[in-house]
TORTORMI-650148 format. One record per residue: residue in one letter; chain; x, y, z of N, C-alpha, C, O, CB in turn. Coordinates in nm, 2 decimals. Each point is the difference from the previous one (the first is absolute). Glycine has a CB too. Layout:
N
rest:kette:n.east:n.north:n.up:ca.east:ca.north:ca.up:c.east:c.north:c.up:o.east:o.north:o.up:cb.east:cb.north:cb.up
A:A:X:Y:Z:X:Y:Z:X:Y:Z:X:Y:Z:X:Y:Z .
...
***
This chain:
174
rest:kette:n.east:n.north:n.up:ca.east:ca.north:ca.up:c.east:c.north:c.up:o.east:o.north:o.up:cb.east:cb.north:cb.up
X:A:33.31:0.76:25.40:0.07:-0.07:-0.11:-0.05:-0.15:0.01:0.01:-0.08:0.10:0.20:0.24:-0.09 .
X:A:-0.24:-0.17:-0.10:-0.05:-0.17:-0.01:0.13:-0.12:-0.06:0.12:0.04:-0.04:-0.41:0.07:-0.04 .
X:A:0.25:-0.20:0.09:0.09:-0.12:-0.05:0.07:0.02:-0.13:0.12:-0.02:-0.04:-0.27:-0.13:0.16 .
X:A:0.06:0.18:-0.17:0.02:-0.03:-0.19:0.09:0.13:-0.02:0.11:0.00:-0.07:-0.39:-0.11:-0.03 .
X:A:0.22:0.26:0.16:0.14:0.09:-0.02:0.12:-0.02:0.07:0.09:0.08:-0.02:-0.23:0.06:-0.02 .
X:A:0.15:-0.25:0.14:0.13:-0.02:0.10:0.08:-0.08:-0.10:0.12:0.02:-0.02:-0.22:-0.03:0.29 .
X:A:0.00:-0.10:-0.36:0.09:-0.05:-0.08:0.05:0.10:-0.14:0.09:-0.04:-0.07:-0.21:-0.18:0.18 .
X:A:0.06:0.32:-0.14:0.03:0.02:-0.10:0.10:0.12:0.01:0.08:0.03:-0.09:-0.29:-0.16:0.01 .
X:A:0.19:0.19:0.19:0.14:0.09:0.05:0.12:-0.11:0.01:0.09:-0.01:-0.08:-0.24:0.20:0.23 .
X:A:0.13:-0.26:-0.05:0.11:-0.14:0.01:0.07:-0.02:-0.11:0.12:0.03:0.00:-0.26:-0.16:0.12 .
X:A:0.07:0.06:-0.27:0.04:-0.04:-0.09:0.09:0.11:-0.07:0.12:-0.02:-0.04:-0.31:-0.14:0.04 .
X:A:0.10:0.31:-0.01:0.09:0.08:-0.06:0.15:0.06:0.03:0.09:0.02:-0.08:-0.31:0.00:0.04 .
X:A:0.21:-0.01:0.22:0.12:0.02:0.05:0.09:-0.12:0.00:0.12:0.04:-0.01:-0.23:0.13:0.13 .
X:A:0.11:-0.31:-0.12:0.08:-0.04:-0.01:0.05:-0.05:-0.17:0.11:-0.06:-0.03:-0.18:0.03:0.29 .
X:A:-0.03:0.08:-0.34:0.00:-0.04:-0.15:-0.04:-0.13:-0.02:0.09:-0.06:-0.07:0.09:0.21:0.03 .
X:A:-0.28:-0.23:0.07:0.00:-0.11:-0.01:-0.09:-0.06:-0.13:-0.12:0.04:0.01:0.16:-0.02:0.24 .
X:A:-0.01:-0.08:-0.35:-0.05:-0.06:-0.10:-0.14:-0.12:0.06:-0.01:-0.05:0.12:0.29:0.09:-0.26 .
X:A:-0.37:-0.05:0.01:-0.11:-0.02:0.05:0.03:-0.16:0.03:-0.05:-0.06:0.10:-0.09:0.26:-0.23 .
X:A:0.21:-0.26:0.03:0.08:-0.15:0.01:0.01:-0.04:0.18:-0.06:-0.08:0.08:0.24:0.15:-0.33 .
X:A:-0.07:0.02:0.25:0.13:0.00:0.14:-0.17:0.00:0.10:-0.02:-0.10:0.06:0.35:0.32:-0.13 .
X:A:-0.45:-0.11:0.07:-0.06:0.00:0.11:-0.07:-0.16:0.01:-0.01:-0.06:0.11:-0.02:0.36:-0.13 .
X:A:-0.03:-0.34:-0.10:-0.09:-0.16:-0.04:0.10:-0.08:0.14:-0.05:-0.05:0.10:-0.01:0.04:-0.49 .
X:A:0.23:0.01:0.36:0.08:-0.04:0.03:0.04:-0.01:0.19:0.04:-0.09:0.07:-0.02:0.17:-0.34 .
X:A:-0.06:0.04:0.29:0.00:0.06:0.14:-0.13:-0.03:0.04:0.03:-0.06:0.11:0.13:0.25:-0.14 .
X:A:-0.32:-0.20:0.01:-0.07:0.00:0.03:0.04:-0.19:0.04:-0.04:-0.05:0.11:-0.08:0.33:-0.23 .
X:A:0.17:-0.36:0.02:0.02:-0.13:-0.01:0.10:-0.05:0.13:-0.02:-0.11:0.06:-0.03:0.13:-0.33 .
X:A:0.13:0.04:0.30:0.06:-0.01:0.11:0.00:0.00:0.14:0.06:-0.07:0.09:-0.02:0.12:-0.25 .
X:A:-0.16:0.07:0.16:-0.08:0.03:0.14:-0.08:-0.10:0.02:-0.03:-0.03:0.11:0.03:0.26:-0.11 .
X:A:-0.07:-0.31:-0.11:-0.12:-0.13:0.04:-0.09:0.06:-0.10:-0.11:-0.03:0.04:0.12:-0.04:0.25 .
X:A:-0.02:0.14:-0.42:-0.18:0.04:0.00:0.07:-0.02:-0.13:0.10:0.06:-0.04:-0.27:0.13:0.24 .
X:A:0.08:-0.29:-0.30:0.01:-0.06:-0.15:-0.06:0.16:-0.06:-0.12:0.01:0.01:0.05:-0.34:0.01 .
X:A:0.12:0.43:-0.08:-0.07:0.03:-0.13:0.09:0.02:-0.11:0.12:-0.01:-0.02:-0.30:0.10:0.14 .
X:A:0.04:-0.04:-0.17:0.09:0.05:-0.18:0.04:0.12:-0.02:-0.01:0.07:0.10:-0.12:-0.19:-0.23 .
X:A:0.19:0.19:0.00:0.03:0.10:-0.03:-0.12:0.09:-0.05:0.01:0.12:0.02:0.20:-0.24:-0.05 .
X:A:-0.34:0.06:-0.03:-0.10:0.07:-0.02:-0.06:0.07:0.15:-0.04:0.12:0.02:0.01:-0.29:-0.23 .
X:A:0.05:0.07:0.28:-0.06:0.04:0.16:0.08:0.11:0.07:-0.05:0.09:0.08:-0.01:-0.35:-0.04 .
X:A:0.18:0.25:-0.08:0.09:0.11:0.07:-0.04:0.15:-0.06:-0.02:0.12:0.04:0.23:-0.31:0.00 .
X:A:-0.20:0.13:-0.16:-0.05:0.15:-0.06:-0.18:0.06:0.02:-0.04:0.11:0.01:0.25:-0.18:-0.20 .
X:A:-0.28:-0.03:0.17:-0.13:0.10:0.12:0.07:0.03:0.09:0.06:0.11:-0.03:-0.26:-0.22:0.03 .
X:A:0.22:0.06:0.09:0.04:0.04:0.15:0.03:0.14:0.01:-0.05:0.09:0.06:0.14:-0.32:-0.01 .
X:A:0.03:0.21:-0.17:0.06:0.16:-0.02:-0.04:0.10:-0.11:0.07:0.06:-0.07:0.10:-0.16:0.16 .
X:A:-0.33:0.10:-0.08:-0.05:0.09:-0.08:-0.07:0.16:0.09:-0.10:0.01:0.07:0.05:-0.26:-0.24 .
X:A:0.11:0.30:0.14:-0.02:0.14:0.06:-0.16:0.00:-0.01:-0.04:-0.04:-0.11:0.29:0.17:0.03 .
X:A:-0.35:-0.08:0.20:-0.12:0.02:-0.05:-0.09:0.10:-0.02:-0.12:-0.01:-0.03:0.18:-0.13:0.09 .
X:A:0.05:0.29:-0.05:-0.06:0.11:-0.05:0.11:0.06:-0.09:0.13:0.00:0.03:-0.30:0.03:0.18 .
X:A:0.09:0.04:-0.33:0.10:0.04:-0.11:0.02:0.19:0.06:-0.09:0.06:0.06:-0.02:-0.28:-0.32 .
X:A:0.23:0.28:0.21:-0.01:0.12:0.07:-0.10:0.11:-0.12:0.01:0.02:-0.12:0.28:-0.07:0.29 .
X:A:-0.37:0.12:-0.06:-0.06:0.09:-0.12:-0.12:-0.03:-0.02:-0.05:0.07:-0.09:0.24:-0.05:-0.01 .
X:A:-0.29:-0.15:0.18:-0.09:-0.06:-0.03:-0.09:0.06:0.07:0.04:0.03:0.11:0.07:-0.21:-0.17 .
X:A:-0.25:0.21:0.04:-0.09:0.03:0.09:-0.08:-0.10:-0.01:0.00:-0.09:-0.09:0.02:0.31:0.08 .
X:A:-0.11:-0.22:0.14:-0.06:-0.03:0.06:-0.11:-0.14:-0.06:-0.03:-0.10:0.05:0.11:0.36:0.04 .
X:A:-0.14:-0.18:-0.27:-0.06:-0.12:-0.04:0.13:-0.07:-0.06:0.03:-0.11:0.03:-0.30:0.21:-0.08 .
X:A:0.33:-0.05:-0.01:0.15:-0.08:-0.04:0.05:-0.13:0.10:0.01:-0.12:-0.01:0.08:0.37:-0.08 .
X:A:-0.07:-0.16:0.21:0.04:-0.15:0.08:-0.09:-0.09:0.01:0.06:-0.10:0.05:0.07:0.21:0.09 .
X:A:-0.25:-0.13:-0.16:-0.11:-0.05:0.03:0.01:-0.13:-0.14:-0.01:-0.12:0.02:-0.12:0.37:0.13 .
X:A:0.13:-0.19:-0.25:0.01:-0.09:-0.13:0.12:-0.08:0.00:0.01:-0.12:-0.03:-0.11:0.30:-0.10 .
X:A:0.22:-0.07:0.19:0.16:-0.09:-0.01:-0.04:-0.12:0.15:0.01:-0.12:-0.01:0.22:0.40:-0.10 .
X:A:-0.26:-0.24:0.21:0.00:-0.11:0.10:-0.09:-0.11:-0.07:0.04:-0.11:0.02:-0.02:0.26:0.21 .
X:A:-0.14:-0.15:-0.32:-0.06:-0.07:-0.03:0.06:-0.06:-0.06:0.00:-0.12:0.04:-0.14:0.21:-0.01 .
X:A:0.22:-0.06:-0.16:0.11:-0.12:-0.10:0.08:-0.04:0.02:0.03:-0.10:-0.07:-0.05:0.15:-0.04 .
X:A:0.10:-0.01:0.23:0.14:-0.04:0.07:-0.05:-0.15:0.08:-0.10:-0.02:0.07:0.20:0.32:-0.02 .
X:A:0.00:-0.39:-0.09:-0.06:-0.11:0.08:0.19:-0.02:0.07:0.10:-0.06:-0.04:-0.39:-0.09:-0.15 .
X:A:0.24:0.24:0.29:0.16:-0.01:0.08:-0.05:-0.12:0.13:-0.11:-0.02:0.05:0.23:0.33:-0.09 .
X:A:-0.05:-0.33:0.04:0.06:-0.13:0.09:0.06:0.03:0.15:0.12:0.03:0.02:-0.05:-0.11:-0.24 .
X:A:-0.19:0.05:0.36:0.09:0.09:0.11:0.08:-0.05:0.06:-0.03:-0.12:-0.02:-0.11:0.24:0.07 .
X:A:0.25:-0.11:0.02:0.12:-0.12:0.00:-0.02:0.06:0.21:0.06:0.09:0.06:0.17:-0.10:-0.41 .
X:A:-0.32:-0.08:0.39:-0.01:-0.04:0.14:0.10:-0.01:0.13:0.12:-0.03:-0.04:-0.27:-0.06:-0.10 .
X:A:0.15:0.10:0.26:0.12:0.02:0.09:0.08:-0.11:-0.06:0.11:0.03:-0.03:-0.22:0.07:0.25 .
X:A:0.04:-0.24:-0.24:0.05:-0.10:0.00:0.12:-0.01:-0.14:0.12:-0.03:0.02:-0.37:-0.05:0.11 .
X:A:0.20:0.11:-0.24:0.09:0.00:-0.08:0.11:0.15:-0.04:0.09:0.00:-0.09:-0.29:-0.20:0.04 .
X:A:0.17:0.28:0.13:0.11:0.12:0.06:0.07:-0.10:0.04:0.08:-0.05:-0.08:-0.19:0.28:0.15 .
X:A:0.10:-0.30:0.08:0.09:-0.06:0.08:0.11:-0.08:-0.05:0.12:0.00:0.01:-0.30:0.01:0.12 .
X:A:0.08:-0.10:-0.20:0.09:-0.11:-0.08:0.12:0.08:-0.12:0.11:-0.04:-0.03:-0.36:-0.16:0.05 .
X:A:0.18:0.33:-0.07:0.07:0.08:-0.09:0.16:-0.01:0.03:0.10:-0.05:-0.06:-0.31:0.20:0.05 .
X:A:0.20:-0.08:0.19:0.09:0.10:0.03:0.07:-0.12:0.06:0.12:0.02:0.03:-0.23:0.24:0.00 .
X:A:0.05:-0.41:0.00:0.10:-0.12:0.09:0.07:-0.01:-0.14:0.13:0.00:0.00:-0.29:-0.18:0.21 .
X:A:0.11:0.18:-0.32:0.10:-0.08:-0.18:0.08:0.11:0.04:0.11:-0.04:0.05:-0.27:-0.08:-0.31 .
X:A:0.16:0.25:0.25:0.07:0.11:-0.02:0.12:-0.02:0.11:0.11:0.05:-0.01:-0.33:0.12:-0.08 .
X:A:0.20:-0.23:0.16:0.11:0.01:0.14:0.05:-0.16:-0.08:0.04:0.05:-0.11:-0.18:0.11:0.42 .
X:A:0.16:-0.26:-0.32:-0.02:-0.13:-0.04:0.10:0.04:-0.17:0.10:-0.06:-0.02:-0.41:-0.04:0.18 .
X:A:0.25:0.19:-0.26:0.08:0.00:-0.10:0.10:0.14:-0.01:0.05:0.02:-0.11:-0.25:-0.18:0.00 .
X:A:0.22:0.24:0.22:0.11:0.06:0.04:0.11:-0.09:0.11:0.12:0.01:-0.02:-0.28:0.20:-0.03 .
X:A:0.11:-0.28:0.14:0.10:-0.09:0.10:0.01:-0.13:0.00:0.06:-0.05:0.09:-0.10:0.18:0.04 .
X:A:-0.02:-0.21:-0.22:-0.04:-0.13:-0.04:-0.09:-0.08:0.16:-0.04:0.03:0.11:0.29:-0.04:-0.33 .
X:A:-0.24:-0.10:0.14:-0.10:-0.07:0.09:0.08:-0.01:0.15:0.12:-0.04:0.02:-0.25:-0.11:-0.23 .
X:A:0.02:0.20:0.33:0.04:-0.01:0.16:0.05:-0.15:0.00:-0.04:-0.08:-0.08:-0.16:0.26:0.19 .
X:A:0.28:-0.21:-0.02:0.01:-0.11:0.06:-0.06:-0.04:0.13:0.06:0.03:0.11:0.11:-0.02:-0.25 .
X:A:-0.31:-0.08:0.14:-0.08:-0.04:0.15:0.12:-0.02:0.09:0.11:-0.05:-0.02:-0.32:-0.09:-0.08 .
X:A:0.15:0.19:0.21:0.06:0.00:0.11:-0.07:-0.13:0.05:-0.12:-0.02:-0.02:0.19:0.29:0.06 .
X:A:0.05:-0.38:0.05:-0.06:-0.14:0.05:-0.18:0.04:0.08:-0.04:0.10:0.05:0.36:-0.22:0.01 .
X:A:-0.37:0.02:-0.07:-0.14:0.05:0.07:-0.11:0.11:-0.02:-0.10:0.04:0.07:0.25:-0.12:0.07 .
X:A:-0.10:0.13:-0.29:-0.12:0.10:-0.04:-0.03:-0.03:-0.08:0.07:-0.04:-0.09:-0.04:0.18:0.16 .
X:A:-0.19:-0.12:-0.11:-0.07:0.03:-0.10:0.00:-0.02:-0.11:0.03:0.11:-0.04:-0.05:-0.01:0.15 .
X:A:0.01:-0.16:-0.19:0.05:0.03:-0.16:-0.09:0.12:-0.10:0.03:0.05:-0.11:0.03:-0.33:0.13 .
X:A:-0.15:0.31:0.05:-0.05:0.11:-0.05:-0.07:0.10:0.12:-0.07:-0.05:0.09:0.05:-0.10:-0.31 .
X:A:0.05:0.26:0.21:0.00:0.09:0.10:-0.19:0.09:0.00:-0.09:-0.01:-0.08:0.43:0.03:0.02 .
X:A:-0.34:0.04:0.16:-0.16:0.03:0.03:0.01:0.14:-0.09:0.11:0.04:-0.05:-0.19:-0.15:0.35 .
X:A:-0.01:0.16:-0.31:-0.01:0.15:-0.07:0.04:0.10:0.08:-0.04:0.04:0.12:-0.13:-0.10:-0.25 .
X:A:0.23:0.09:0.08:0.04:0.14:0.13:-0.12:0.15:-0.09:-0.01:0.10:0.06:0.40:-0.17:0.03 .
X:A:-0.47:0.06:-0.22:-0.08:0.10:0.01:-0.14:-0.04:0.01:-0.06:-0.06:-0.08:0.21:0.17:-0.03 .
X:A:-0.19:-0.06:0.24:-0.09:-0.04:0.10:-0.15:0.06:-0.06:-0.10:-0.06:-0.04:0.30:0.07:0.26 .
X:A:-0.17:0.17:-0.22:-0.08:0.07:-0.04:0.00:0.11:-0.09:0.12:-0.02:-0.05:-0.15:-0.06:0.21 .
X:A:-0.01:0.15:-0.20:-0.01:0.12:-0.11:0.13:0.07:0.09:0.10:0.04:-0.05:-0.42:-0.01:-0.06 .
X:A:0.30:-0.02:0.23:0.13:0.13:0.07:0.10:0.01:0.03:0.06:0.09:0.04:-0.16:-0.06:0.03 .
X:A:0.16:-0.20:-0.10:0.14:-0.04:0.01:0.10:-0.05:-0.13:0.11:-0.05:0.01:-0.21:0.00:0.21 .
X:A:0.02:0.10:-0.35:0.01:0.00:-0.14:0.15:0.08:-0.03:0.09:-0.03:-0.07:-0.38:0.03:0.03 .
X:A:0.27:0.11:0.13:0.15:0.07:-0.10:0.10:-0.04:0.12:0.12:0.00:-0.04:-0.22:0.26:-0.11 .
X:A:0.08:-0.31:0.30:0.09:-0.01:0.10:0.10:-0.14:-0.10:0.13:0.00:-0.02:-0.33:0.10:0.29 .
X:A:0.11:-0.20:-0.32:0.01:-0.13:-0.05:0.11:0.04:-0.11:0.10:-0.06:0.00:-0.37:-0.06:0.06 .
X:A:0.24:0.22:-0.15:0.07:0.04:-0.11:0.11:0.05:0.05:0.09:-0.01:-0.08:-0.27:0.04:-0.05 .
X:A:0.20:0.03:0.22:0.13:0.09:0.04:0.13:-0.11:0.00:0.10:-0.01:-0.06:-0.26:0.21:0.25 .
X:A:0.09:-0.30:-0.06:0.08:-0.11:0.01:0.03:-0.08:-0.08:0.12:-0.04:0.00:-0.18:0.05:0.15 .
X:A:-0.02:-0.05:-0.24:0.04:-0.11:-0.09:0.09:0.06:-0.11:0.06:-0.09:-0.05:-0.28:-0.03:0.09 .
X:A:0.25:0.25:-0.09:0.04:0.08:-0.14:0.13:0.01:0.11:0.08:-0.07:-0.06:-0.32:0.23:-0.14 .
X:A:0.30:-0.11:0.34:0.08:-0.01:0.06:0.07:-0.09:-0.01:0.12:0.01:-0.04:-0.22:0.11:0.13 .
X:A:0.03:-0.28:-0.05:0.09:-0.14:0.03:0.06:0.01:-0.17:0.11:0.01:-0.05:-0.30:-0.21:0.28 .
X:A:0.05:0.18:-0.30:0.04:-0.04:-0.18:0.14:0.11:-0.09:0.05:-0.03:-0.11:-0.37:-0.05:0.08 .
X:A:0.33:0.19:0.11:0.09:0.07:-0.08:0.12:0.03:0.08:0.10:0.07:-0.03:-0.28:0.02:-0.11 .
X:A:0.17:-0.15:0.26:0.12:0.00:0.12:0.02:0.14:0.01:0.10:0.06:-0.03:0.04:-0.28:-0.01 .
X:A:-0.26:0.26:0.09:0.05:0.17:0.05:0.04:0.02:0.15:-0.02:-0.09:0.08:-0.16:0.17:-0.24 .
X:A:0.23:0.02:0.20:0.03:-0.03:0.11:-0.12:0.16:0.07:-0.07:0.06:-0.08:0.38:-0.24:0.03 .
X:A:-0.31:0.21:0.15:-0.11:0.10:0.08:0.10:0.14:-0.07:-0.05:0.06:-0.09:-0.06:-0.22:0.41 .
X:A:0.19:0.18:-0.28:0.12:0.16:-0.11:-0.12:-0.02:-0.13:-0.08:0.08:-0.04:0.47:-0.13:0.08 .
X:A:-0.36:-0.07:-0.10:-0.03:0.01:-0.18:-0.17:0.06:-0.03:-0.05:0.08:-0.08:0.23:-0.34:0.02 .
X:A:-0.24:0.17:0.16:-0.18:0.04:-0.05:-0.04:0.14:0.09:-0.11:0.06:0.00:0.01:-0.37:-0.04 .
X:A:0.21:0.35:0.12:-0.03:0.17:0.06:0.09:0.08:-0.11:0.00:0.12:0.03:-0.01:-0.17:0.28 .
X:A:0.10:0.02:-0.45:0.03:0.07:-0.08:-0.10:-0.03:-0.05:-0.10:0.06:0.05:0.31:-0.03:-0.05 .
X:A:-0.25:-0.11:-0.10:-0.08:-0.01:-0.08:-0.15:0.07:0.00:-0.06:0.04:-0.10:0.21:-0.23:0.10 .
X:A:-0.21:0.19:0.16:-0.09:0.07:0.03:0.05:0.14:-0.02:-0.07:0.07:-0.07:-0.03:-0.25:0.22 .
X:A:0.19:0.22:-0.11:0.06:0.19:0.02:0.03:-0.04:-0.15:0.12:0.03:0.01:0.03:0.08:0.26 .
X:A:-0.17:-0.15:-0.38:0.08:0.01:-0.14:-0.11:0.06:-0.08:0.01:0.07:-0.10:0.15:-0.29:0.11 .
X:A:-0.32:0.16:0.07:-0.13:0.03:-0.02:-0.01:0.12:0.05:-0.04:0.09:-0.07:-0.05:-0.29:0.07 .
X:A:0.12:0.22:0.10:-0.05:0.15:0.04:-0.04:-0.05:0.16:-0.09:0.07:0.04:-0.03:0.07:-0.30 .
X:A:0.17:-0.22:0.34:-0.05:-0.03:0.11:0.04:-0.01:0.10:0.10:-0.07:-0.02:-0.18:0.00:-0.08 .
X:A:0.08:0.09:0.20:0.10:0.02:0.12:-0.06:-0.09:0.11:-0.08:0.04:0.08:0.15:0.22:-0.14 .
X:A:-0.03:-0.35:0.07:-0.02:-0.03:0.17:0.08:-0.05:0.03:0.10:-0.02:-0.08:-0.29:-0.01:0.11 .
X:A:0.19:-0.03:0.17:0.10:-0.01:0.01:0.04:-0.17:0.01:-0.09:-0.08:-0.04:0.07:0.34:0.13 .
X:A:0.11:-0.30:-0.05:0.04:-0.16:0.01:-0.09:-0.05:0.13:-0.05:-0.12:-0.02:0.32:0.15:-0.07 .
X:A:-0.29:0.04:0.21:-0.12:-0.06:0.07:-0.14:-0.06:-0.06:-0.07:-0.10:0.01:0.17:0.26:0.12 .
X:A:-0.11:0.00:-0.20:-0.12:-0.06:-0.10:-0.05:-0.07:-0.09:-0.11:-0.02:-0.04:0.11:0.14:0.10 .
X:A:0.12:-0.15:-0.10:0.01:-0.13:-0.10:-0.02:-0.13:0.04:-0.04:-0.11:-0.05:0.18:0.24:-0.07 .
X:A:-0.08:-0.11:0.24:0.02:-0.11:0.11:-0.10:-0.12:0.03:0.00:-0.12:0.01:0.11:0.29:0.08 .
X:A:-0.19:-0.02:-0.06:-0.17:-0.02:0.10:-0.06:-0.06:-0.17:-0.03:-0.12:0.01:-0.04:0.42:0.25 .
X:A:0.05:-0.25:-0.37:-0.04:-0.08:-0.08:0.02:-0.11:-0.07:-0.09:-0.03:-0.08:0.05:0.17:0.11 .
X:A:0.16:-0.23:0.00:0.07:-0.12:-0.08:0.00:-0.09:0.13:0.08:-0.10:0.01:0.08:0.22:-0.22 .
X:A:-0.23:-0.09:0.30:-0.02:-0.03:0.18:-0.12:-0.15:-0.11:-0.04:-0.01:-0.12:0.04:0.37:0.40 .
X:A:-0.02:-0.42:-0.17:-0.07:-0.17:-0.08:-0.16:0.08:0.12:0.02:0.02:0.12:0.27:-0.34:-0.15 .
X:A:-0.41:0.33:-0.02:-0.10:0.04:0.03:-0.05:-0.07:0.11:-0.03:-0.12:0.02:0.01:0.18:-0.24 .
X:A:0.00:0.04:0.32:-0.08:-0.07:0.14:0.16:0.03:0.10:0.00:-0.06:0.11:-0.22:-0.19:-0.24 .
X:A:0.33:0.33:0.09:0.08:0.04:0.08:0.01:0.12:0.03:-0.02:0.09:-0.08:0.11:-0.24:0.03 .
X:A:-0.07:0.15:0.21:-0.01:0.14:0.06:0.02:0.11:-0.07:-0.09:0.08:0.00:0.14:-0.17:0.16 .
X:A:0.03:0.10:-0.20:0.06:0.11:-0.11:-0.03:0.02:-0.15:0.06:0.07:-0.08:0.12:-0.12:0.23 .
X:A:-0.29:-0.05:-0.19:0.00:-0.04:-0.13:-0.10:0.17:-0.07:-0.09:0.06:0.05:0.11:-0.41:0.00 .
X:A:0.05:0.36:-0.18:-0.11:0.11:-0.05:-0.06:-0.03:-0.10:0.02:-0.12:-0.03:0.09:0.27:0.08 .
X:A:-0.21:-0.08:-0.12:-0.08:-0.06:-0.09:0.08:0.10:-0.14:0.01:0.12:0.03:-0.28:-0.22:0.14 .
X:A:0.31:0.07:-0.28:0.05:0.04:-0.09:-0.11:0.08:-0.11:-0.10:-0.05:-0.06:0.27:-0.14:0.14 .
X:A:-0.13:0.33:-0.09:-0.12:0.01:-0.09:0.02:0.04:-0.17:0.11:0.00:-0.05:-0.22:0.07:0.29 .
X:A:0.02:-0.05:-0.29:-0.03:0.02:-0.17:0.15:0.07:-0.09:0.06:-0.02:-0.10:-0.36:0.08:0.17 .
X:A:0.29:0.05:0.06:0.13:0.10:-0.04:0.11:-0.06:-0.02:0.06:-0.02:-0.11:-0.13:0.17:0.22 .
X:A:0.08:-0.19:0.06:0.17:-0.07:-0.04:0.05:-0.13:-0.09:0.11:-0.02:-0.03:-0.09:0.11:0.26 .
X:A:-0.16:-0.19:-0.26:0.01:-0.09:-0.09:0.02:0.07:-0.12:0.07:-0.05:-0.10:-0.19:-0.12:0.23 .
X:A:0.06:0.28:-0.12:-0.02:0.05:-0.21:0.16:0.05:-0.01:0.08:-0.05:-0.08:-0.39:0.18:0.02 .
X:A:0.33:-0.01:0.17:0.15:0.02:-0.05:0.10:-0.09:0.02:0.10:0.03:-0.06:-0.16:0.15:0.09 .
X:A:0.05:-0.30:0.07:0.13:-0.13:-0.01:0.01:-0.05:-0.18:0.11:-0.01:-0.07:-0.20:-0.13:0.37 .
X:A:-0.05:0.12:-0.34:0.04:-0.04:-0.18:0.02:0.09:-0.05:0.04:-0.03:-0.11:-0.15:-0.12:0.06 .
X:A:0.10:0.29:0.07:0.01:0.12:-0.12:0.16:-0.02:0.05:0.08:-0.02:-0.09:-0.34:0.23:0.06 .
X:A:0.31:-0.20:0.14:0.18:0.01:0.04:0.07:-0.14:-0.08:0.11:0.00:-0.05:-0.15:0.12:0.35 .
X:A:-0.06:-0.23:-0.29:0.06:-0.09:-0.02:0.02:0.03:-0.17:0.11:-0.01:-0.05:-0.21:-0.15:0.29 .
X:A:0.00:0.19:-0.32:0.01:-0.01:-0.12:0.14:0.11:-0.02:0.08:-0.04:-0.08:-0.38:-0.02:0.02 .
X:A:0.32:0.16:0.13:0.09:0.12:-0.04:0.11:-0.06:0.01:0.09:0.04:-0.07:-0.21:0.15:0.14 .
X:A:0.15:-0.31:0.06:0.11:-0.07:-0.01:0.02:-0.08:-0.10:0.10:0.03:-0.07:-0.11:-0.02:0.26 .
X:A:-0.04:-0.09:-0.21:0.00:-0.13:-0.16:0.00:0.05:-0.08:0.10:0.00:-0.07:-0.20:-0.15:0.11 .
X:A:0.01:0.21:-0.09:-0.01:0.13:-0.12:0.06:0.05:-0.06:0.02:0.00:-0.12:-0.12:0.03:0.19 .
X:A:0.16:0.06:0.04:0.10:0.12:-0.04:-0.08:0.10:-0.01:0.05:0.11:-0.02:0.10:-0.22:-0.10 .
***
């Protein structure tokens, strides 16, 4: 799963208007527009297409890939315009390091951040996963919302990110 479908599962499960995202994206640190959001979220294969088809459609599609960097900043507005602005703790930072490092800690990054921004608690995103069809257990959720480079830490994969937004959409949705 790449960036651009994390956002565009994202947007759908929580229902987000293209406005509200310009908005969210503005919050986390990263200036764009509403044109830009919508590349971003342009699907880039049509269903039903073969082979020279995709070839023509990738060629006209001028989608927009939306990088760790501006995922990150996404999902900081998303936490930021669900809990409003953090209040610095004396002696830190005013702006914080990236916590997405590499391509493999992409959905770990997402678990946590859609958790803090929607005040879930560890019960809610092990329903939401079983709402998908998924079962694990609270250890193993554990080992993956673990901060990377800890003993226990897991690496999160494709699956359980795709079904956290398919659960998540079934929740908001209906």
């Amino acid at each position: 799963m790449d960036n651009n479908d994390i956002l565009i599962r994202l947007r759908y499960a929580l229902d987000i208007k293209d406005a509200d995202m310009v908005e969210v994206f503005r919050l986390g640190g990263v200036e764009t527009t509403k044109e830009e959001v919508q590349k971003m979220l342009l699907n880039p294969k049509k269903s039903g297409a073969t082979e020279k088809d995709d070839e023509e459609f990738s060629d006209n599609v001028d989608r927009l890939v939306c990088d760790n960097h501006k995922l990150e900043s996404f999902l900081n507005g998303l936490i930021t315009s669900q809990r409003g602005k953090p209040e610095p703790k004396p002696g830190e930072a005013e702006t914080k390091p990236a916590m997405v490092l590499n391509e493999g800690n992409v959905n770990n990054i997402l678990l946590k951040k859609v958790k803090i921004a929607l005040s879930l608690t560890s019960e809610d995103m092990l329903g939401i996963l079983e709402s998908a069809g998924v079962t694990i257990s609270k250890s193993e959720l554990s080992a993956v919302l673990r901060k990377e480079g800890q003993r226990n830490y897991k690496q999160c994969g494709d699956r359980y990110a795709r079904n956290f937004l398919k659960g998540l959409a079934m929740r908001y949705r209906g």
